[in-house]
Backbone as ProteinMPNN parsed JSONL, in Angstrom:
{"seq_chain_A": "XXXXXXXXXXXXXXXXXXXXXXXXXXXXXXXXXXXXXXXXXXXXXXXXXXXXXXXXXXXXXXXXXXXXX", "coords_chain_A": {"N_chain_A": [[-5.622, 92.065, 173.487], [-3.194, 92.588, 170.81], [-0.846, 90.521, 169.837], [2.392, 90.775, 169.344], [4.324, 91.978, 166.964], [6.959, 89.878, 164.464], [9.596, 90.444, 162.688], [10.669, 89.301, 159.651], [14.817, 89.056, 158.332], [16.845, 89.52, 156.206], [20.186, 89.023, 154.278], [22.146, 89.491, 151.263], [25.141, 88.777, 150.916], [28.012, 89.42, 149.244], [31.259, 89.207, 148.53], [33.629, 91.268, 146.614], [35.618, 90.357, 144.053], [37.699, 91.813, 143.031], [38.463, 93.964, 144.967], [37.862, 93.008, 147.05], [36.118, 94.254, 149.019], [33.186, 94.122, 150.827], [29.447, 93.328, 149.51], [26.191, 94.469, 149.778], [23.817, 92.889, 148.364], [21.369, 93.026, 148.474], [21.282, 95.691, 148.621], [22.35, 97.978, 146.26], [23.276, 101.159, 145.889], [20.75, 101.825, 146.238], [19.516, 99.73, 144.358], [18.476, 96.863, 144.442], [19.337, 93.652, 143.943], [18.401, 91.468, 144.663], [15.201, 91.935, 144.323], [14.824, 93.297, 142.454], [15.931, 91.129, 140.559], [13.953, 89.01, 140.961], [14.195, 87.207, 142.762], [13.799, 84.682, 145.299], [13.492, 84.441, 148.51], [16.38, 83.033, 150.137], [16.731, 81.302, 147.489], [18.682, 79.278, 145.436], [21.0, 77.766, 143.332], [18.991, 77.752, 141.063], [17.858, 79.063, 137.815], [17.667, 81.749, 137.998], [19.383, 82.615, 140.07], [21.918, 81.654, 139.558], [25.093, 82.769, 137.683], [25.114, 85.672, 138.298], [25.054, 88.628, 137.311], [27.232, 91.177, 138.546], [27.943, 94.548, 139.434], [30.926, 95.869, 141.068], [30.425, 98.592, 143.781], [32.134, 99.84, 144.369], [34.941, 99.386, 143.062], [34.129, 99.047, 140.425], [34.766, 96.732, 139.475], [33.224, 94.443, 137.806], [31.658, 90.928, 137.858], [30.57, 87.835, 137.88], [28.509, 86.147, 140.287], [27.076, 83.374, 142.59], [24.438, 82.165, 144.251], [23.856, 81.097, 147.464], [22.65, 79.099, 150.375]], "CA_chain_A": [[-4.392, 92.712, 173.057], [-2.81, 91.771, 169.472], [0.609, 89.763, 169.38], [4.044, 91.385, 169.235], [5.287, 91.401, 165.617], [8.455, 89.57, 164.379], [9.804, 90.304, 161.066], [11.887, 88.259, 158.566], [15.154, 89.817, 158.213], [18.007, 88.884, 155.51], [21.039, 90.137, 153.847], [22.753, 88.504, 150.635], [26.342, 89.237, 150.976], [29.297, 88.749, 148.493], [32.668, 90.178, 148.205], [34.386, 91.864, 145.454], [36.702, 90.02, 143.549], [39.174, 92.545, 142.831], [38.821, 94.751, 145.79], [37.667, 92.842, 148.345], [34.912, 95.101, 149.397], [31.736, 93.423, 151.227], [28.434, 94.04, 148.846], [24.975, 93.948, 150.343], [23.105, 92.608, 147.465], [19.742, 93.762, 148.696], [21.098, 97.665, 148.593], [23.346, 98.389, 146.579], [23.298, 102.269, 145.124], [19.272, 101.718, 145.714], [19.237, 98.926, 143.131], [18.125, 95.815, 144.698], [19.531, 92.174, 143.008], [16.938, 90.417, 145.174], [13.415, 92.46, 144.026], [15.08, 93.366, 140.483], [15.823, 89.908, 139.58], [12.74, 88.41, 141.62], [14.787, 86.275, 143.892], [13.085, 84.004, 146.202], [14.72, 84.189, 149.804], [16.708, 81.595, 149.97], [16.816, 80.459, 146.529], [20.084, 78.81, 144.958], [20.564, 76.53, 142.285], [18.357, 78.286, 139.799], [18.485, 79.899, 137.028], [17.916, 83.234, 138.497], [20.127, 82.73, 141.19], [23.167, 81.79, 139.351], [26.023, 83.487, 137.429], [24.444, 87.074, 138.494], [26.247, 89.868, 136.454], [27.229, 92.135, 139.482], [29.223, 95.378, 139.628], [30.7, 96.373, 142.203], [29.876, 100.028, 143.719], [33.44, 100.502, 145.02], [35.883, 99.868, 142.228], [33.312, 98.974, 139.05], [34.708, 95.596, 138.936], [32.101, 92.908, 136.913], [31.974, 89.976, 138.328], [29.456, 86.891, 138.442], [27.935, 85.525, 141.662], [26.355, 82.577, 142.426], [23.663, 82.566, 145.561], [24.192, 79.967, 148.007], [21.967, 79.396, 151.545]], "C_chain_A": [[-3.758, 91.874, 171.947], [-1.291, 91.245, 170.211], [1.513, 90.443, 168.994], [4.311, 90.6, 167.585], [6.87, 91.044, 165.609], [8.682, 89.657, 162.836], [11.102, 89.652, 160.788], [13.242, 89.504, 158.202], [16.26, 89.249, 157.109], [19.294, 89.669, 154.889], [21.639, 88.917, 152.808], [24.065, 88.953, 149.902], [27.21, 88.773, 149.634], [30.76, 89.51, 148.818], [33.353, 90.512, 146.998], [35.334, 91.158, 145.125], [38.036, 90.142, 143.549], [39.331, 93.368, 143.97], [38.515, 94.496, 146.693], [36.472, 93.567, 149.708], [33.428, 93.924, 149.701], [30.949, 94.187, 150.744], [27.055, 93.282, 149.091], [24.279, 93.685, 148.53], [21.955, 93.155, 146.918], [19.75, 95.088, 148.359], [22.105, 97.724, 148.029], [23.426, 99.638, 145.324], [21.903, 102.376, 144.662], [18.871, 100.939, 144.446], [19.562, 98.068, 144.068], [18.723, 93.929, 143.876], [18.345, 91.279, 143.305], [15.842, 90.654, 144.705], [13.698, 92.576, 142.774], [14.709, 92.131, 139.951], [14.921, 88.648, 139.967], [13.511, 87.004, 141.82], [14.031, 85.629, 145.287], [14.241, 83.977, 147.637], [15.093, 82.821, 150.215], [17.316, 80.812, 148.709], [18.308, 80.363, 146.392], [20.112, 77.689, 143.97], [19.462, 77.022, 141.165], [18.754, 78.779, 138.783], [18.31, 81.604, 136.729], [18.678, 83.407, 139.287], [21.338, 82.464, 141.258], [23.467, 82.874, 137.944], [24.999, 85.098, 136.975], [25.44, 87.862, 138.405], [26.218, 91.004, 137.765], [28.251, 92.747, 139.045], [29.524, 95.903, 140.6], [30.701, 97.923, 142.608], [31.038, 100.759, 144.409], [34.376, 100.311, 143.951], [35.256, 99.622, 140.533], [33.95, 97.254, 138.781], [33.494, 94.694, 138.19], [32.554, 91.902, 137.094], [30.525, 89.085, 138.247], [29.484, 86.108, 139.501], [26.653, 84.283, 141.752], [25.289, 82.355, 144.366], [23.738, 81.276, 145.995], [23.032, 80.38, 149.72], [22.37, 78.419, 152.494]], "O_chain_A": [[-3.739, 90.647, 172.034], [-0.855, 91.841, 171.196], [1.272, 90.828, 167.85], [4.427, 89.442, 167.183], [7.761, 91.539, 166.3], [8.054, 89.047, 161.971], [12.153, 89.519, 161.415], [12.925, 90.646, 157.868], [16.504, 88.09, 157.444], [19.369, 90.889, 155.031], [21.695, 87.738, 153.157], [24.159, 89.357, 148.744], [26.937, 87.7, 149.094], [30.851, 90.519, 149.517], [33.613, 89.496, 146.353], [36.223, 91.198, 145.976], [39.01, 89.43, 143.793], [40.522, 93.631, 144.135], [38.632, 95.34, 147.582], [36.249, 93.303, 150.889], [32.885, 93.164, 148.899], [31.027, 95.396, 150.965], [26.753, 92.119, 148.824], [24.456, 94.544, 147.666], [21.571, 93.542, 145.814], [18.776, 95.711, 147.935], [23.105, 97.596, 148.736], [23.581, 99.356, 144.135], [21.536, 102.73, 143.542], [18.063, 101.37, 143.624], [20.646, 98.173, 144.641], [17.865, 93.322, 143.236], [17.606, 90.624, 142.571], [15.169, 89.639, 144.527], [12.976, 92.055, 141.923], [13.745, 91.864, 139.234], [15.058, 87.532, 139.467], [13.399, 85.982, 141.142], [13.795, 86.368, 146.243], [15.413, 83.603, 147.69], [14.414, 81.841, 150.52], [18.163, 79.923, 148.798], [19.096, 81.092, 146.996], [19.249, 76.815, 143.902], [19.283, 76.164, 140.3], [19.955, 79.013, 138.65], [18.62, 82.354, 135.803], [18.891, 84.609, 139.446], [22.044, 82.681, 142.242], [22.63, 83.535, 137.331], [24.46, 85.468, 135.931], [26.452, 87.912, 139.104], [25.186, 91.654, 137.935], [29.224, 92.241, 138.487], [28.656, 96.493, 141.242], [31.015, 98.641, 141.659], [31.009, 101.893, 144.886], [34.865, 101.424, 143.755], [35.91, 100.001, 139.562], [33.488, 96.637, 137.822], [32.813, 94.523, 139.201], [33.686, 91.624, 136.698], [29.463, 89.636, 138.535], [30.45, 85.369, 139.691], [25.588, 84.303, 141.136], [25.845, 82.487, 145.456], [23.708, 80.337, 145.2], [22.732, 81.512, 150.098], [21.912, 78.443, 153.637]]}, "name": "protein", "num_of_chains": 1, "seq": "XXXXXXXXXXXXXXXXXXXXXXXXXXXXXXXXXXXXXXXXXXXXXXXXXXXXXXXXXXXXXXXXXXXXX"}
């Protein structure tokens, strides 16, 4: 009998600036930040992983984000 799978699970949160709104990173309006901008899980301190041009999908704010673990 095979082995019970366990999968990896993550989420890379921020909040909105101006509106305060929690924004999944991974999903947001089916546009990915993590697979778009080929983000290593985990990563931080790079230079893919900082000042990331986000908008947000609740009031359009633009804001940069920096990934932290």
């Amino acid at each position: 009998m095979a082995n019970i799978k366990a999968r990896w699970s993550f989420e890379l949160i921020t909040t909105c600036a101006n509106c305060l709104n929690t924004i999944n990173l991974d999903d947001v309006n089916y546009y990915s930040y993590v697979s778009d901008l080929g983000l290593e899980v985990c990563e931080q301190d790079t230079i893919n992983s900082t000042n990331i041009e986000v908008e947000c999908p609740h009031c359009n704010n633009q804001f940069l984000v920096d990934c932290e673990y």
